[in-house]
C-alpha positions, 0 to 999 in steps of 0.5 A: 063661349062654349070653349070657356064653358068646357075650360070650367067644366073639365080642363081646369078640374082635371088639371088641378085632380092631377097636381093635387095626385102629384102630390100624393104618396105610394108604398115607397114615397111620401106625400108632401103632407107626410113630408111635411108631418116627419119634419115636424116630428124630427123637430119635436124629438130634436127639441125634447133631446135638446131641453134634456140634461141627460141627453147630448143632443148634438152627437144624436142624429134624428131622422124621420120616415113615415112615422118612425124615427131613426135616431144614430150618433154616439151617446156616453151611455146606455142610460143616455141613449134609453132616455133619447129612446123614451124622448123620441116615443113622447113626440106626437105622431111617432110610431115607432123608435129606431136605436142606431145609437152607439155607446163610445168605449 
C-alpha cells in the first residue's frame, strides 16, 4: 500500500509536470499549441487567397512562424500581391505579414 501511496502522490504528478514541459516552447521552438494555432492561421490565409478573384493563390506559398506569416511565390502584379498582403493581415492571430512575393516581368 505505501508504494501505491507514493505512486499517487509523486511519480504519476511528476511524470505528467514533465510530458506536459515537453510539450512546451523556448525562444527558437514552438509549443504544440502555437504549432497548432500557425497551422490554422496558414489555412485561414490560404482560404481568404483562394476565394479571392484577384489573387492566384496556387503560385503564393504561405507559411506561418509564431504569429507571422511569410507569404513568397510569383504574383501578376503588385496590386495582386498588396491584396494577399491585405488578406493574410484579415486572418485572426496573424501578427505580422511578411512579403517575399515576386512580380513576373
Amino acid at each position: 500500500m505505501p508504494v501505491l501511496n507514493l505512486l499517487k502522490r509523486w511519480i504519476l504528478p511528476t511524470a505528467l509536470l514533465l510530458a506536459l514541459g515537453a510539450c512546451a516552447g523556448d525562444a527558437t521552438t514552438r509549443s504544440t499549441g502555437r504549432y497548432i494555432d500557425d497551422a490554422t492561421i496558414t489555412a485561414s490565409v490560404k482560404s481568404k487567397l483562394i476565394d479571392d478573384e484577384m489573387v492566384k493563390a496556387r503560385n503564393i506559398n504561405v507559411e506561418t512562424y509564431k504569429g507571422v506569416v511569410s507569404l513568397s511565390g510569383f504574383v501578376e502584379s503588385k496590386a495582386e500581391a498588396n491584396q494577399a498582403v491585405v488578406l493574410a493581415q484579415q486572418v485572426e492571430g496573424v501578427k505580422s505579414v511578411k512579403d517575399d512575393l515576386n512580380v513576373r516581368q
